[in-house]
C-alpha positions, -999 to 999 in steps of 0.1 A, spaced: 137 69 -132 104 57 -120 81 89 -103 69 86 -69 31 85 -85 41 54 -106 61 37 -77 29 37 -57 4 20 -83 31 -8 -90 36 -14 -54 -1 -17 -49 -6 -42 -79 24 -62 -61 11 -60 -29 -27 -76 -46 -7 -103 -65 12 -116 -38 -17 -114 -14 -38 -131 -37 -63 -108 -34 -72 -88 -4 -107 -85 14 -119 -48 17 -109 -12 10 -102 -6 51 -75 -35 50 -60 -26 20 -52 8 39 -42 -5 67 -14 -28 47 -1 -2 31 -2 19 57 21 -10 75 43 -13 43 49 21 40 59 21 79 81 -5 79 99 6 47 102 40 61 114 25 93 143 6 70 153 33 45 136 9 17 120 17 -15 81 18 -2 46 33 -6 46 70 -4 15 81 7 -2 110 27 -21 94 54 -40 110 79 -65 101 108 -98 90 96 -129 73 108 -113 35 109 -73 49 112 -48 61 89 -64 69 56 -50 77 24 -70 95 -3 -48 93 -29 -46 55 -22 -85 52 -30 -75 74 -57 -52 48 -69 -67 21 -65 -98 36 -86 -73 43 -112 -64 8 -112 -101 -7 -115 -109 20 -146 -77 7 -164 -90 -33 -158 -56 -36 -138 -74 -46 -104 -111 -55 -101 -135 -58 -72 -158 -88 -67 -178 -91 -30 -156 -66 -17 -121 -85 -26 -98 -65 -44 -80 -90 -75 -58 -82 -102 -69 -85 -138 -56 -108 -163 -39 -76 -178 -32 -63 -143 -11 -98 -141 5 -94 -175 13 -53 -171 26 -64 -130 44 -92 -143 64 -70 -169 77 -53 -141 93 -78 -118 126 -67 -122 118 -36 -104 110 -54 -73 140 -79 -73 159 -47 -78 146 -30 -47 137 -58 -25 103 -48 -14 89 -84 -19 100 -96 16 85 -66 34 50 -71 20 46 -107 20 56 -96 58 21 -77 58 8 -96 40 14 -130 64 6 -105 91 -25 -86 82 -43 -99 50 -63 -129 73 -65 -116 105 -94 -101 115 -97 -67 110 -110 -53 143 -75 -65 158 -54 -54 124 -74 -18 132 -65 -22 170 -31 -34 166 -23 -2 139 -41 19 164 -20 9 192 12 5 177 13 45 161 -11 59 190 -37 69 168 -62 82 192 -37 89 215 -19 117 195 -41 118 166 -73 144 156 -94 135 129 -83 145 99 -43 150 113 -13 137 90 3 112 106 29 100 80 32 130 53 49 128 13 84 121 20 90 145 -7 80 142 -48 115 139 -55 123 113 -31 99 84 -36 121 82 -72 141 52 -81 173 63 -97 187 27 -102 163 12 -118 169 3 -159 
């Protein structure tokens, strides 16, 4: 049984590795901002993150949080503002590739990813923006996709 807190930081390794890197903390955000929609939107295995309106759009502290674990434990490392994974963030993400033939989330973030990870990022930040009506129906500091719930960002299937 993989915990939701566990799910998140392997998803975000993956997401790194098949990107090949990705340019900037506000990016990052916004991609799994747009993973975690889409998986939502598909009843798929996904990021579970709170994310709320911030300066630049949905925001995710725990992501940074993350994503800080991640660089302390040499898993991901930053270099001129590109986030890379490590050779032991390679080995450790590469031990767990069964997991993600298993639930299939490949496919939806090289989606992002061919969507998002080279475009430039004031229309990624106006596209996100439009598509969820972030200033629209959105105060600072308002949750606009909440925990799904602890227990449900599990993986029950998974040996």
């Amino acid at each position: 049984m993989i915990k939701r807190h566990v799910l998140n930081k392997l998803l975000l390794l993956r997401l790194i590795q098949l990107a090949n890197g990705v340019n900037g903390a506000t990016r990052l955000q916004k991609m799994v901002f747009k993973a975690e929609s889409l998986g939502r939107d598909d009843s798929n295995a996904t990021f579970n993150y709170k994310f709320i309106r911030w300066h630049y759009g949905p925001y995710s502290e725990e992501l940074k949080d993350d994503l800080q674990f991640l660089i302390r434990n040499n898993l991901v490392e930053v270099k001129n503002n590109a986030y890379t994974l490590t050779a032991s963030g390679i080995e450790n993400i590469n031990k767990a590739l069964f997991l993600f033939e298993q639930v299939g989330t490949d496919s939806l973030l090289n989606n992002v990813i061919t969507r998002y990870n080279t475009t430039n990022l004031d229309r990624v930040l106006r596209e996100i923006y439009l598509e969820y009506g972030i200033e629209a129906n959105y105060e600072k500091g308002d949750t606009i996709f909440p925990i799904i719930d602890e227990e449900a960002g599990e993986l029950t299937n998974v040996h």
